[in-house]
Each structure stands twice: as C-alpha cells, then as structure tokens.
C-alpha positions in Angstrom: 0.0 0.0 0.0 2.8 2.2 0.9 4.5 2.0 -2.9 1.4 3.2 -4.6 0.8 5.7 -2.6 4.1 7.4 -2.3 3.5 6.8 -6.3 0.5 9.0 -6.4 1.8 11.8 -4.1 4.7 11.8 -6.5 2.5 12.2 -9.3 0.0 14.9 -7.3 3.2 16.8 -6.6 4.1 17.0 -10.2 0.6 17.8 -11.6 0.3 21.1 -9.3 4.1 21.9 -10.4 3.2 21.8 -14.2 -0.1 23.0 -13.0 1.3 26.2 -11.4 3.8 26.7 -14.2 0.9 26.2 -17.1 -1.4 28.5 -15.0 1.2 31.0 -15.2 1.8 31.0 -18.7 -1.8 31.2 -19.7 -2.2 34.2 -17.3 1.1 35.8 -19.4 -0.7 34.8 -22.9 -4.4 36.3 -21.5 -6.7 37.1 -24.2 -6.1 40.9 -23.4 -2.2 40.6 -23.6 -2.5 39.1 -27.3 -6.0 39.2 -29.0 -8.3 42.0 -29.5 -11.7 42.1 -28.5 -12.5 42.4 -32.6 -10.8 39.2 -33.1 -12.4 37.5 -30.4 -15.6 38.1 -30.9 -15.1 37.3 -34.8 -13.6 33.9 -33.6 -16.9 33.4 -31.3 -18.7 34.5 -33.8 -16.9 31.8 -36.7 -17.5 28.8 -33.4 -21.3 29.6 -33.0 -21.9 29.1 -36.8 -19.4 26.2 -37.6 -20.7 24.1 -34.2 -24.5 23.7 -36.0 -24.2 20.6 -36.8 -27.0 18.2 -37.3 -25.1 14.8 -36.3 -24.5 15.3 -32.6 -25.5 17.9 -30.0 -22.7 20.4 -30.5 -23.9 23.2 -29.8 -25.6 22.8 -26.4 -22.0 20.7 -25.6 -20.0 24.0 -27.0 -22.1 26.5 -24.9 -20.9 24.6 -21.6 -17.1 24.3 -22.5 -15.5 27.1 -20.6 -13.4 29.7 -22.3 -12.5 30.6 -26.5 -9.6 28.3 -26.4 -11.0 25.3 -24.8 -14.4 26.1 -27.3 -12.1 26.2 -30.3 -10.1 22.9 -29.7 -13.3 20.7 -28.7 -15.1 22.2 -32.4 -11.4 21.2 -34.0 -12.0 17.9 -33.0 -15.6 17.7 -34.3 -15.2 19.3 -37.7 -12.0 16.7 -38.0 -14.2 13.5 -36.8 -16.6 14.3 -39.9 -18.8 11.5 -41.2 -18.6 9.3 -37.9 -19.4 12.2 -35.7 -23.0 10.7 -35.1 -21.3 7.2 -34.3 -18.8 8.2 -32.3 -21.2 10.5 -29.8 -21.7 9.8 -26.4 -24.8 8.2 -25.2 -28.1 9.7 -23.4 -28.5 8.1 -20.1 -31.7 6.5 -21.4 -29.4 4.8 -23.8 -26.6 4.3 -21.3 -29.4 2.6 -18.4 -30.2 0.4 -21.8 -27.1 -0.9 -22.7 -26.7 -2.1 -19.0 -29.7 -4.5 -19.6 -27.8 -5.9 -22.7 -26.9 -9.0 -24.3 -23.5 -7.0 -25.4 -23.2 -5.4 -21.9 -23.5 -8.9 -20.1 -20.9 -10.6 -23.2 -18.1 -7.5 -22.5 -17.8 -8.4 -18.8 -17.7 -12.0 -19.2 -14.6 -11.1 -22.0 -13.2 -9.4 -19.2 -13.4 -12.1 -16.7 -11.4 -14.2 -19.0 -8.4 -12.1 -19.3 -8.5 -11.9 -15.5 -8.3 -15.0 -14.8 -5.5 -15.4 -17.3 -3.8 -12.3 -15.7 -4.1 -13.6 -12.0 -2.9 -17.2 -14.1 0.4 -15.5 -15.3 1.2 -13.0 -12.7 0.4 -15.0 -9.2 -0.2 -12.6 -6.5 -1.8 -9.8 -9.0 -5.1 -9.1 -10.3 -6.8 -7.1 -12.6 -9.4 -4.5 -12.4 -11.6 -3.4 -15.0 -13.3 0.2 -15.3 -16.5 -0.2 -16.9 -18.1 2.5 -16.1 -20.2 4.4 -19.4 -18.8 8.0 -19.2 -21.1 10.5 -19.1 -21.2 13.5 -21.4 -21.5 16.1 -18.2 -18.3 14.6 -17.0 -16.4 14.5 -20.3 -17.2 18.4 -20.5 -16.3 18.8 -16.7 -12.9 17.0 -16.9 -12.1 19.0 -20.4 -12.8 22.3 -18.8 -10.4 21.2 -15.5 -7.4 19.8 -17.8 -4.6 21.9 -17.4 -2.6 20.1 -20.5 -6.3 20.8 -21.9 -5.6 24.6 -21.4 -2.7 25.0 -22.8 -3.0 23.7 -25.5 -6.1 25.6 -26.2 -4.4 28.5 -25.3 -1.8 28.1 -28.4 -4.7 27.2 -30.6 -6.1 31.0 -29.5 -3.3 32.9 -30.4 -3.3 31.1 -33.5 -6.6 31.9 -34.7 -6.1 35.6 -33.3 -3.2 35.3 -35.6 -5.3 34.0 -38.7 -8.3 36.9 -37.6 -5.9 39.5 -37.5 -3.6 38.5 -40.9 -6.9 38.7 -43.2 -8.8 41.4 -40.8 -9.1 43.8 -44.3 -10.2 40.6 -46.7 -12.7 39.1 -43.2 -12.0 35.4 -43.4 -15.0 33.9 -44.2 -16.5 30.8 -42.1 -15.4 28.3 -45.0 -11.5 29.2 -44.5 -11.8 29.1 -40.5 -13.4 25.7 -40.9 -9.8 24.9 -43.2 -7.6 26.5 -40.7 -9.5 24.6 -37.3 -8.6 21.2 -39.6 -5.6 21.9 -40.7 -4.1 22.9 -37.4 -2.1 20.8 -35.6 -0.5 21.1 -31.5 2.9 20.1 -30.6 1.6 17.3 -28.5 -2.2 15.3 -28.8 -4.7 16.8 -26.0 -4.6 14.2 -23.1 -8.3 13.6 -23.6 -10.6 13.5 -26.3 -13.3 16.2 -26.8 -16.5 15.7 -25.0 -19.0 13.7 -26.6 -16.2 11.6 -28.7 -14.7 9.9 -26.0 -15.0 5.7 -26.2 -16.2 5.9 -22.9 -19.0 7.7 -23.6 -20.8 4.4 -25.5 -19.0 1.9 -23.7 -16.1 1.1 -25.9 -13.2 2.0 -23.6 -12.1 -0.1 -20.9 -9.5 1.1 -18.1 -7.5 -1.4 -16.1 -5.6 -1.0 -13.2 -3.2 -4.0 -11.7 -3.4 -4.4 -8.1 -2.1 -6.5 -5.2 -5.1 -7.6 -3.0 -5.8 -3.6 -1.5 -3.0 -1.9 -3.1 -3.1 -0.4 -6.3 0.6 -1.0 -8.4 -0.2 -0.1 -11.5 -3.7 2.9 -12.1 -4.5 4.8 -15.1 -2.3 7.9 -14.7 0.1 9.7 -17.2 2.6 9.9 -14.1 2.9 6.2 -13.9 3.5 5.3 -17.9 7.5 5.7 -18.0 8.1 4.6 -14.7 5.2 1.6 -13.5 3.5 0.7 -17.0 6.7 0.5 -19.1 9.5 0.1 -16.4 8.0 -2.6 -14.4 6.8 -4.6 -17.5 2.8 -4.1 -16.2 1.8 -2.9 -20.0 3.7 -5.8 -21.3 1.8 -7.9 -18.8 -1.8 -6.5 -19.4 -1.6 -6.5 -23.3 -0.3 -10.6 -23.5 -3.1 -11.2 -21.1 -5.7 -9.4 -23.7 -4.2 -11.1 -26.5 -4.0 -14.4 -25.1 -7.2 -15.0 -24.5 -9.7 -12.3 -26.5 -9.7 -11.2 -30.1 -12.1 -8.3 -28.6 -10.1 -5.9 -27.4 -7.9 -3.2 -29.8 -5.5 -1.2 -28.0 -3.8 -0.4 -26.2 -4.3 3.9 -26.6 -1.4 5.3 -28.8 -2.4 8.4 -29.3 -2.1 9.8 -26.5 -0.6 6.8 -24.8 -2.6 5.3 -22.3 -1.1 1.5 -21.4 -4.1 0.8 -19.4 -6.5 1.9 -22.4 -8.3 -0.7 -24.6 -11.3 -0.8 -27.2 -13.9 -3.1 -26.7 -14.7 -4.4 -30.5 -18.2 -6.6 -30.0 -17.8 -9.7 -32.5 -20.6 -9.3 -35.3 -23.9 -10.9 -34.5 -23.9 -14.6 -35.8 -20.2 -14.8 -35.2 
C-alpha cells in the first residue's frame, strides 16, 4: 500500500508543479495581452456558426465548454471526426441505463473475466481491475474544462486563430477558410483527452484497467505512472499478453495519446 501511494503523491506533486507553471503561462498569454476584442468576438462569432451541426449535440456541448480556447479545440475535434461524428457520440442516459440491460453489456464483462483470470494465471499474487463505467457527457465536458494540458494547449490554438483573424482582418476570413484553418491545425503534442462527446467511454467502448495486489493499487490509469510503472515494471507488457492471449475483442492499447491501461472493446458481429 505504501509503494502506490508514495506513487500518487509523487504524481500529485508534479501535476500542481506543471499546473502552477501552465497557469502562469496562460495568465502571461491572456486574451487581453495578445487578441483584441474584434478578433475574439469574430472567432466566437466563426465557433457559433461552424458548431451547427445536425449529427451530434454540438452546440448545447460547445455553450458549456469554458473559455475561446477550450471552445475552439473541442469544435477542432468535431469538424476533423466528420462523417462518424454521429457514431462516435456519447450516449443519453436513457441509452446508457439500456445498454446495462444488454446481451452486449453482459458478453463484455464476461470477456473481461477471461483475461482476469489469465492475468491472475500468469502474474500469481496480482489481479486485474476493469473500469467499466459508461462515461457520461457532463463529465467529459467537466474534466475538459479542468485539464490543465487541456488549457494549454487551447491556449496556443487561440493565439493562433487571433493570428489568422488578424492577418486577413481587411479581406474578413469567411467561415469556409476558419473551418480549413480549425482542420488543418495541428499542436505540438495530442490533448490528453478526447473532446466531450467523442470519448469511447462515452458508448462503452473504452475499458480502463488498473493492476493491483489484494488492496493496493501497483499499476492505475495515470500519465505519471507510464515511464516509470507501466513501461519500467513490465505491467503494460503484462496487461496487453493477457488481452491477447485470450480475446480477439479488445484493440489497443491507446497510442495516441498513450494510455497502457486503455483498450477498445470491439463486440464480435452478431452470428459470429
């Protein structure tokens, strides 16, 4: 018990150093210290008409994601999903409380129970836990809006688009070339979390494990832990030959960004 949890103070530590640090360079790169109110408000203006879209909720998701930034990088994501926009959207709750009553609900946990046991099998001592738990679309937009790796990289997508509003202020960039621009931009590193209503977890396609010994958790789904507990103690190794071994399933794990402990859940077609 004592390892893990010196493990997560480390990791607490860390996040409210990068935290502090990322705080302070959003307060330095404020919307006042490098984008006029003109551009701004054309930017708002370029989100509210590119976010009607007829596939998902967008708009009612946009108007709860706080701040320009944050608003532009979640409609980036949902102009480049495209055509599976509608497939990929979370579920209702009426939908979630469905899919609990399932056929496909009841055949995902007894896949899981498989690769378990094979876990516990080939790692005596350890065990596998599985989070199954449907995400809802109020908590993807909470945990978006909290994300400091969220913010800042937001915050770069802001100046960039103050940039673009300001270069072609004269000419007016029209909603066609913002839509381009949104695509065709692209952050130094992926955003830690996909843009609410497009995470898997919001239809029940991602599954997180965590390894543990009896009470104590060794290995938990934390960016902290990948170098250190997923790749340096072999426990992502571990988890994906258990997955493999034993269920066709299961895709993953998460490259992009890398998540060890992250797998799709990949329902065999019916009469298979």
């Amino acid at each position: 018990m004592m390892i893990g949890r010196v493990h997560r103070i480390v990791g607490a530590v860390v996040f409210a150093l990068c935290a502090a640090s990322v705080n302070a360079a959003l307060a330095a790169n404020s919307p006042t210290a490098g984008c006029s109110k003109a551009a701004t408000s054309a930017i708002e203006s370029h989100i509210a008409a590119l976010a009607r879209m007829p596939q998902a909720d967008v708009q009612g998701t946009i108007r709860n994601v706080d701040g320009t930034g944050r608003r532009l990088l979640a409609l980036r994501s949902y102009l480049r999903a495209g055509d599976s926009l509608a497939s990929r959207w979370s579920w209702k709750q009426s939908q979630i409380d469905a899919y609990l009553q399932s056929d496909r609900h009841r055949d995902m946990v007894a896949e899981i129970e498989r690769i378990k046991a094979h876990f516990a099998a080939a790692n005596p001592g350890y065990m596998l836990y599985a989070n199954t738990d449907v995400r809802s679309l109020d908590l993807q937009i909470q945990r978006w809006n909290e994300n400091v790796t969220v913010g800042a990289i937001a915050q770069g997508l802001y100046r960039a688009a103050c940039d673009r509003v300001a270069s072609s202020r004269q000419a007016r960039t029209s909603k066609r070339q913002f839509r381009d621009f949104l695509i065709q931009w692209t952050p130094e590193q992926p955003a830690p979390l996909a843009a609410p209503g497009l995470s898997l977890h919001g239809r029940a396609r991602a599954i997180d494990f965590q390894v543990q010994k009896g009470d104590e958790v060794i290995a938990w789904p934390d960016t902290s832990s990948i170098r250190s507990v997923w790749v340096g103690a072999g426990w992502a190794g571990k988890l994906k030959a258990s997955i493999e071994a034993v269920s066709s399933q299961f895709d993953g794990p998460l490259t992009m960004p890398p998540e060890p402990w992250h797998f799709e859940y990949k329902p065999a077609p019916a009469g298979h």
